[in-house]
Every structure is written in structure tokens, then in C-alpha cells.
C-alpha positions as CSV (number, residue, x, y, z in Angstrom):
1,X,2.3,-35.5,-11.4
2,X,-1.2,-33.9,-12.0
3,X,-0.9,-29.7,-12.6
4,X,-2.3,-29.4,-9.1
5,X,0.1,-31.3,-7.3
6,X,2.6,-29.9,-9.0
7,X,1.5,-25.9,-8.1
8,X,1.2,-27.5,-4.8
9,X,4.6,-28.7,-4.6
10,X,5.6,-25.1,-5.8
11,X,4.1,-23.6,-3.3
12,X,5.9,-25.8,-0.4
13,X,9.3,-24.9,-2.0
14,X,8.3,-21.0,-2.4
15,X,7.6,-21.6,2.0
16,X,10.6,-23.4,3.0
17,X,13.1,-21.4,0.7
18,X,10.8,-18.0,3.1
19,X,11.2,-20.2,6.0
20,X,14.7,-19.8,5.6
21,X,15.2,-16.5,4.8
22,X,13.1,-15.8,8.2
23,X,16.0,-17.9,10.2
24,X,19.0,-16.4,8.6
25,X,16.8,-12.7,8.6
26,X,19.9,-9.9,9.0
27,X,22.2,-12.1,6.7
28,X,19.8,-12.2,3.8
29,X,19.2,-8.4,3.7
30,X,22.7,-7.8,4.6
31,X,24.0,-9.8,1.6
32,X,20.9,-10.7,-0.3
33,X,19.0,-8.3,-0.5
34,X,18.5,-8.4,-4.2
35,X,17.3,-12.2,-3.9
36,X,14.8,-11.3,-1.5
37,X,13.6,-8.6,-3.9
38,X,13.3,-10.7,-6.7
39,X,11.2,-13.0,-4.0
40,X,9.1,-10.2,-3.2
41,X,8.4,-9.9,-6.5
42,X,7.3,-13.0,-7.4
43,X,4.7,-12.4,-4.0
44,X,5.4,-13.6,-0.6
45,X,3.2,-16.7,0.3
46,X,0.5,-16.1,2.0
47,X,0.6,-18.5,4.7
48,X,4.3,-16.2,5.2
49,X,2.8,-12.5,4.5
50,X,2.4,-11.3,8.3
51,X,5.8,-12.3,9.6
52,X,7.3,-11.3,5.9
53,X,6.2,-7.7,6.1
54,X,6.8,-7.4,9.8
55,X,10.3,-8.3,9.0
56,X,10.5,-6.1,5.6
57,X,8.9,-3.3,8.1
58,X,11.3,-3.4,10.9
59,X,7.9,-3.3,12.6
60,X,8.8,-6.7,14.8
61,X,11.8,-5.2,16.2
62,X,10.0,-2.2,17.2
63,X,7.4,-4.7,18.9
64,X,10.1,-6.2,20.8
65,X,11.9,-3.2,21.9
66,X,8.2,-1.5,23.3
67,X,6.8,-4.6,25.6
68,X,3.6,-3.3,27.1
69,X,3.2,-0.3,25.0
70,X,0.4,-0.8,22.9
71,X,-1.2,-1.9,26.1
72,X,-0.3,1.0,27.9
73,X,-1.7,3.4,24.8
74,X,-4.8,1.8,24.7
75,X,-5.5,2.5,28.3
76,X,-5.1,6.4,28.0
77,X,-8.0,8.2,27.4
78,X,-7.6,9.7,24.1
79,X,-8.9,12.8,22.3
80,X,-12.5,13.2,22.3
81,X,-12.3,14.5,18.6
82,X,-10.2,12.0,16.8
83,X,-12.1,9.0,18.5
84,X,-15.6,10.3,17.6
85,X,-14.0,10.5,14.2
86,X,-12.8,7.0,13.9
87,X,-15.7,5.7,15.5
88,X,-18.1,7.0,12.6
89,X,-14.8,5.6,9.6
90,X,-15.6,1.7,11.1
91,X,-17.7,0.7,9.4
92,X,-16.6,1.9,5.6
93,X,-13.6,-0.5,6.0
94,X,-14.2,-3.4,3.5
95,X,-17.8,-4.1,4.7
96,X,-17.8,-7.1,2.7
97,X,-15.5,-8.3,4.6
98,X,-16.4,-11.2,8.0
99,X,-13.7,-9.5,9.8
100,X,-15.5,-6.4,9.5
101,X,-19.4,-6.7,8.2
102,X,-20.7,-6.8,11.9
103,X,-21.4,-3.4,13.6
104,X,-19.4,-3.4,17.2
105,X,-17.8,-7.1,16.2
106,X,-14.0,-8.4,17.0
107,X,-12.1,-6.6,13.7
108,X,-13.9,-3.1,14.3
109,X,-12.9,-3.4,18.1
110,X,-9.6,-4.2,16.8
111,X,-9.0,-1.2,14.2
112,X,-10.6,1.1,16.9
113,X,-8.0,0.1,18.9
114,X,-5.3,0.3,16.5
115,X,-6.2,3.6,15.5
116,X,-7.0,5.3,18.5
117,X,-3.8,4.0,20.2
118,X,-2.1,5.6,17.2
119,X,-3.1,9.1,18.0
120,X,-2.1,8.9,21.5
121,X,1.3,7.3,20.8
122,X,1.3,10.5,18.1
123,X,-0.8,13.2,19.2
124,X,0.8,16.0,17.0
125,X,-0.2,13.8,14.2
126,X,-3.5,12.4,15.6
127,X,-6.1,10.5,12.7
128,X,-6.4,10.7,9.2
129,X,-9.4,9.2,7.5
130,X,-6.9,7.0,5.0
131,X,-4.6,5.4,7.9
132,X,-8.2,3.0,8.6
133,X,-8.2,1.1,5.3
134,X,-4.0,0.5,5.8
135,X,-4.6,-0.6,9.1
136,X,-7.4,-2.8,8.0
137,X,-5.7,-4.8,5.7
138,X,-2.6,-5.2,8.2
139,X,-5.1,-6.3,11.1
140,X,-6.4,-9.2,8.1
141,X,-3.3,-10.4,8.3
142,X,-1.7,-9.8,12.0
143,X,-3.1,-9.6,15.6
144,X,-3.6,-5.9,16.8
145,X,-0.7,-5.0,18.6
146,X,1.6,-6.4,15.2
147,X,-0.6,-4.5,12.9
148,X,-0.5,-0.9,14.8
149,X,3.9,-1.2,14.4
150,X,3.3,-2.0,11.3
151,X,1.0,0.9,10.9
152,X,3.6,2.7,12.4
153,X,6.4,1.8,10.1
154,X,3.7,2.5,7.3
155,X,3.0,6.4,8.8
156,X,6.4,7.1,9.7
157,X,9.5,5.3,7.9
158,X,7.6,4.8,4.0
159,X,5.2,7.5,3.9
160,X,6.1,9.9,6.5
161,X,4.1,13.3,6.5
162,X,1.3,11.3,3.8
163,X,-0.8,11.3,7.4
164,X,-0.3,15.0,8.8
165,X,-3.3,18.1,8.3
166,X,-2.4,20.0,5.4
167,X,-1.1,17.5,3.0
168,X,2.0,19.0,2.3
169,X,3.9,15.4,1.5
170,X,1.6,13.8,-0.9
171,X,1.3,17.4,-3.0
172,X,5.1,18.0,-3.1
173,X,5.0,14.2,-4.1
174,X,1.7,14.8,-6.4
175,X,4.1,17.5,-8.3
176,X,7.1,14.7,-8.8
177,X,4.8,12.0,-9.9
178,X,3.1,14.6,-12.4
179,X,7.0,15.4,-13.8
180,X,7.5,11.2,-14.1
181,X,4.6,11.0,-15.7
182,X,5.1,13.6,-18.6
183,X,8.7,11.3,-19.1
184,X,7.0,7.7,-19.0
185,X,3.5,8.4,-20.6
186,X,3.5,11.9,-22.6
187,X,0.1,11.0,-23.9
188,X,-1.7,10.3,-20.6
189,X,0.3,13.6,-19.0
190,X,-1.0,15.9,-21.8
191,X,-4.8,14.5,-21.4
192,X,-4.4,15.4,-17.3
193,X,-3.1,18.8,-18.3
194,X,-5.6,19.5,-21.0
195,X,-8.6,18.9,-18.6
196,X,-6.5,20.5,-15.6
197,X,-7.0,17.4,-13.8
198,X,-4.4,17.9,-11.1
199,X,-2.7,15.0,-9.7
200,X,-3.9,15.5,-6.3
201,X,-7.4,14.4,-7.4
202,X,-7.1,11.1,-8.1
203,X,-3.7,10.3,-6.3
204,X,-4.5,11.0,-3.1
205,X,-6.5,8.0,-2.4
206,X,-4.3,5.6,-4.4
207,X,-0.6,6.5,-2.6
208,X,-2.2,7.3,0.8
209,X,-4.2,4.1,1.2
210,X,-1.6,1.9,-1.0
211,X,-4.1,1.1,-3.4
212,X,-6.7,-0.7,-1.1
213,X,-9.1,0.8,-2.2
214,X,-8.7,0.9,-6.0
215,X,-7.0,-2.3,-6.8
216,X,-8.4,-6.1,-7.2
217,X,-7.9,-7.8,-4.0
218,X,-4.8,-9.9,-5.5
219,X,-2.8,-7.1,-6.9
220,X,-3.0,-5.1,-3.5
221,X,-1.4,-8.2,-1.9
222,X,1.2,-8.0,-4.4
223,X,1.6,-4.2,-4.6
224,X,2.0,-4.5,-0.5
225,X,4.7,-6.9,-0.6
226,X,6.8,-4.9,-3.1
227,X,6.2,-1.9,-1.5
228,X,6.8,-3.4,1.9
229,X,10.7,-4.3,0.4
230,X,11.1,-1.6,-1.8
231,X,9.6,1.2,-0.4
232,X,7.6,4.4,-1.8
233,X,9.5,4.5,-5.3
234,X,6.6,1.1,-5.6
235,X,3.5,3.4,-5.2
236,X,4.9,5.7,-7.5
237,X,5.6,3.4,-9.7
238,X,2.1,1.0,-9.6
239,X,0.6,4.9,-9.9
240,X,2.5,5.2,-13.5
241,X,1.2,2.1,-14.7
242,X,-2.2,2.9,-13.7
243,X,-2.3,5.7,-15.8
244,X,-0.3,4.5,-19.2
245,X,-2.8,1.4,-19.1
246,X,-5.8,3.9,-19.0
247,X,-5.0,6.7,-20.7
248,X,-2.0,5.6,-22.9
249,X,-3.5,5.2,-25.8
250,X,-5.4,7.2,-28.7
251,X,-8.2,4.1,-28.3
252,X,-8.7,4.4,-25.0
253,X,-8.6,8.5,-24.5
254,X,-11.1,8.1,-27.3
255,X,-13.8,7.3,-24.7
256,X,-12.7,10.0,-22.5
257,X,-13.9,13.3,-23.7
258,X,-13.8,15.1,-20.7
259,X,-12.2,15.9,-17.3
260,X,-15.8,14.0,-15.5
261,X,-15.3,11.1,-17.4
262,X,-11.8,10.8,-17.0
263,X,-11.9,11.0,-13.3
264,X,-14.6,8.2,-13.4
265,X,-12.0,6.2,-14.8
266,X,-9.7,7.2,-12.7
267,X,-12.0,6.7,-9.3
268,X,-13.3,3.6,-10.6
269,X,-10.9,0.8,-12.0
270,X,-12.2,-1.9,-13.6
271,X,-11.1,-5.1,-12.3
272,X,-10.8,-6.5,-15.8
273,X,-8.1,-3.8,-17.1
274,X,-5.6,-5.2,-14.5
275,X,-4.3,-8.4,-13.8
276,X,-1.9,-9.4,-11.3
277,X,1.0,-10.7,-13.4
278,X,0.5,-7.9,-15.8
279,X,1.2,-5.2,-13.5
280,X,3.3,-6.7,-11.7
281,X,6.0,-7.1,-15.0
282,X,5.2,-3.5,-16.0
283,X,6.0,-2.3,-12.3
284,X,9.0,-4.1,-13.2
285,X,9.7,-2.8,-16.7
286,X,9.3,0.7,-15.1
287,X,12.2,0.2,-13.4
288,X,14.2,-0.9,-15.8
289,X,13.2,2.6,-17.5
290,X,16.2,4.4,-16.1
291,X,16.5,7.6,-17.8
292,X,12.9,8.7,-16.5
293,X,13.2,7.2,-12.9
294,X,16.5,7.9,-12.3
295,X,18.3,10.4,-13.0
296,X,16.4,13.2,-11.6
297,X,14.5,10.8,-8.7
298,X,16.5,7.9,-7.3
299,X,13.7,5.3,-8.5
């Protein structure tokens, strides 16, 4: 069998062994939960993904027990404020994209709708500029009325608070990832510290939008369907790895004389310092780093 056929014929076994998992769904996360980590892991196919995170989400079950809701949300009015808001945000959402590159076309109807029905089914909570990228990338992969659950799941069961004025979650969480940091990469944390480059300044952006916008297009995929199983501890941990890959050594800091050209780094990743199957094992091997993640976090 040529190599092709052969990663083909992976790929069909890899569906049918998801294919079941989706018909036996409660019993595998009852009992298996481990496996289907492991499967995570190794990245859900793609032809899978929507109905894999909608499960991992809980967000199908909260479709089906709200019939007619994201209907009936869309039809309110809406605040003037957050809509005028979101309206100006379309069009910075992967313009390179054919869902969204067109002005007014069917994917920025679509997030418009997702987002403003968001801030009427949460009004204390209304919009945040980084909920438009998360929602874009579930709307790639799901019709509207999946991808605002999902959104939901995203805003309030793994990141709850992330979204809300003031920031409060992602600083407190900015302060525990700075303390997991000084235990897994001493090196990178003294460099921050030196420069006074707080964690909020580069963070922000890579937990609140899931690493859309920093990551190659392949390792978000991947990074989403950890985090989708797995939960928060994933961000953090994708964050860790970030950092000892680009400031973890005496070579690389070398280049870094400053706190400007360290948050260039930071801000802007080069594609060629992370492959997939590289972060993905050192996500892994974090893990397996209990004494930092553990015993003072739960991770």
C-alpha cells in the first residue's frame, strides 16, 4: 500500500473509532474518559470537530434543552452600545478568510448574530472585543445557533469571568500562571521580571481568545480540541510552553535585550518556532511535571 493510502486508511479508522464514541457518548466519558483524552490528544478529525466539541462542550445539550432560543434572542432589539461595537470588530476577524473577507457577506451576518444574541441572552455581561475571534472560529466549523452554545460554554463553564469589564479573572489567573512559570521555566520568569513585563501584557490575548490569534492555524485546531476536553489547565499550559520555547534559553534571551523586543516576540510568534506535534508532546510533558502543576494548582 502506497504512504498515501495508507494515511488515508488511518484516517477512516481514527473516524469510525469517533463515530463510535459519538453513539455510545455518556458511556465513554462515564468510563473512558481517559481514552477519549488520549484521542483528543492525538486531534479529533476534522470531518468530526463540530459535533466533537459540541459534545466535549455540553453545548448540544444545552441546544436541545433551549428550542427556539437563539431565535427568540436574535429578534430582541439589543443595546445600541454593544451592537455599534461589534459592528465596527467584523471585519478584523480572520480577513483572510472566504467566510469572512466580504464586507456585509454570510459569516459576518453570522458572528453579528452570534454576538449580539450573546449580549441579550447576558446583558450584565454584554461584549467583549476577544469573544469575536472565539466565536469566529466555532462559526468555521458549526452553523450559528451551535456555535453561539458553544460560545456559551466557552464564556461561562471554561473561562467564566475572562469576558466581564474589569478583568478581574484573567489578572487573578495572570498572577497563578506568573507563580507556574517561575517553577517550570525560572529562566524565562526572571527575564519577565527583570523588564517588569507583567503577565497581563502578553497573556491577555493568548488565554482570552484561545490562541487564535497567535498560533499557526493547525496548532489552534489542536490546542481547541484539548482544551475543549480538558479544560483551562490547557491554556495555561500551551501558555508555559510558549514562553520556555522563547525565552528558555541563554541563546535565545540573547537576542532579547529589552522589555520592547521581548514583547515583539511575544506579540508576534513565528510560525516556524512551533510545530504542531511539538507542542503538542510538550503540552503533554507539562503535565507529566507534577510537582509544579500540581500541588499547589490542580493541573
Amino acid at each position: 500500500m502506497e504512504e498515501k493510502e495508507v494515511r488515508v486508511e488511518v484516517s477512516r479508522q481514527r473516524e469510525m473509532k469517533w463515530l463510535d464514541m459519538f453513539n455510545h457518548w455518556d458511556k465513554w466519558v462515564k468510563h473512558r474518559f481517559q481514552k477519549v483524552k488520549m484521542r483528543c490528544r492525538k486531534g479529533i478529525p476534522s470531518s468530526l470537530r463540530a459535533k466533537a466539541w459540541q459534545l466535549l462542550s455540553n453545548s448540544e445539550e444545552l441546544l436541545h434543552n433551549n428550542p427556539g432560543k437563539f431565535e427568540e434572542l436574535e429578534r430582541e432589539q439589543g443595546e445600541a452600545k454593544w451592537l455599534d461595537i461589534i459592528e465596527k470588530d467584523l471585519h478584523r476577524q480572520f480577513p483572510f478568510h472566504e467566510m469572512f473577507a466580504a464586507r456585509g457577506g454570510h459569516g459576518q451576518q453570522d458572528l453579528f448574530r452570534i454576538l449580539k444574541a450573546y449580549t441579550v441572552y447576558r446583558p450584565d455581561e454584554g461584549y467583549c472585543q476577544a469573544q469575536a475571534p472565539v466565536a469566529a472560529v466555532l462559526l468555521m466549523h458549526m452553523p450559528a445557533e451551535q456555535a453561539f452554545w458553544c460560545l456559551v460554554q466557552i464564556c461561562e463553564k471554561y473561562l467564566p469571568g475572562y469576558y466581564s469589564a474589569g478583568l478581574e479573572a484573567i489578572q487573578l489567573d495572570g498572577e497563578m500562571f506568573f507563580s507556574l512559570l517561575r517553577r517550570t521555566c525560572p529562566m524565562a520568569y526572571r527575564h519577565l521580571k527583570k523588564f517588569k513585563i507583567d503577565p497581563i501584557l502578553y497573556m491577555t490575548e493568548w488565554f482570552m481568545c484561545i490562541f487564535s490569534r497567535t498560533l499557526p492555524w493547525s496548532c489552534v485546531l489542536r490546542v481547541w480540541d484539548m482544551f475543549f476536553c480538558e479544560g483551562v489547565k490547557i491554556v495555561f499550559r500551551v501558555g508555559l510552553v510558549l514562553l520556555k520555547q522563547m525565552l528558555g534559553s541563554v541563546d535565545k534571551l540573547r537576542e532579547l535585550q529589552g522589555m520592547y523586543e521581548t514583547m515583539e516576540r511575544l506579540r508576534n510568534i513565528s510560525p516556524d518556532m512551533i510545530r504542531e506535534d511539538m507542542l503538542v508532546q510538550e503540552v503533554k510533558h507539562t503535565q507529566k511535571n507534577k510537582t509544579c502543576l500540581c500541588d499547589t494548582f490542580g493541573f
